[in-house]
N, C-alpha and C positions, 0 to 999 in steps of 0.2 A: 554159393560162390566157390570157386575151383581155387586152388591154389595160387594161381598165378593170379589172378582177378585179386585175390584178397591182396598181396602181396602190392597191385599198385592200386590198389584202394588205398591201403594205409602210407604209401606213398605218398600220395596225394594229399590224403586227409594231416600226414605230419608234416610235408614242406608246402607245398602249394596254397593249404588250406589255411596256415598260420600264416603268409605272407596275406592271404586277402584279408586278415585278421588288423593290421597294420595300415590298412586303407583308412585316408579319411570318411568315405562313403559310411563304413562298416563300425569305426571308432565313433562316430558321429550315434549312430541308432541306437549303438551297446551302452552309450551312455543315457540316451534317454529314456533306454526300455532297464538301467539300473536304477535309474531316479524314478521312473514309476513305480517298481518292484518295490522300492525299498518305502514309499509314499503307503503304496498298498502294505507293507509288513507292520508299518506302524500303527495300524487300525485295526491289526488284527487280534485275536486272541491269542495266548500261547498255542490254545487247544487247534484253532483255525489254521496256525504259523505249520504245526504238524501237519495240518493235513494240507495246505498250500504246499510243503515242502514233499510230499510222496506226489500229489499232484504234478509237481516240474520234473520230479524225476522219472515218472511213466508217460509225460511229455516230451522228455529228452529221448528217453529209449523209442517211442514213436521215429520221432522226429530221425535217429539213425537209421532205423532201418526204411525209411521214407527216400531217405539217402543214400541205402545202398541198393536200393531199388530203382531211380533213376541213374545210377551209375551203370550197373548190370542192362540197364533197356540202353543206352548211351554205348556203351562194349556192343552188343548188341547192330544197331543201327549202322555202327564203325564197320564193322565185319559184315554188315552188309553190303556197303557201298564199298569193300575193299574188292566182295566177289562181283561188281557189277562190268 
């Protein structure tokens, strides 16, 4: 990702992406997918809670650059129909 690309990636991802954060849509799911979490944490072992926890964080890091890989194809498409 170039400079300028990253530059409104993290635009995006700081104002845009915190306002979708604010949806009922999105407050609605973050709730039920933290009452499952936390459902599932209670069952777990401490030893298991460790390894759930490296689990969600190399799920989170997937999950960004999953992100910034449909943005960059997104950039992409944009600049193609700008030359059409």
């Amino acid at each position: 990702m170039n400079k300028y690309a990253e530059c409104l990636y993290n635009y995006l991802m700081e104002c845009s992406f915190r306002e979708f954060m604010t949806t009922p849509a999105y407050i609605n799911i973050n709730s039920a997918y933290n009452r499952e979490e936390n459902a599932l944490l209670r069952l777990l072992t401490p030893e298991q809670r460790e390894q759930f926890s490296r689990y969600q964080e190399q799920e989170g890091r997937l999950e960004e650059i999953s992100t910034q890989y449909i943005f960059m194809e997104t950039l992409r498409v944009a600049r193609g129909l700008l030359l059409l």
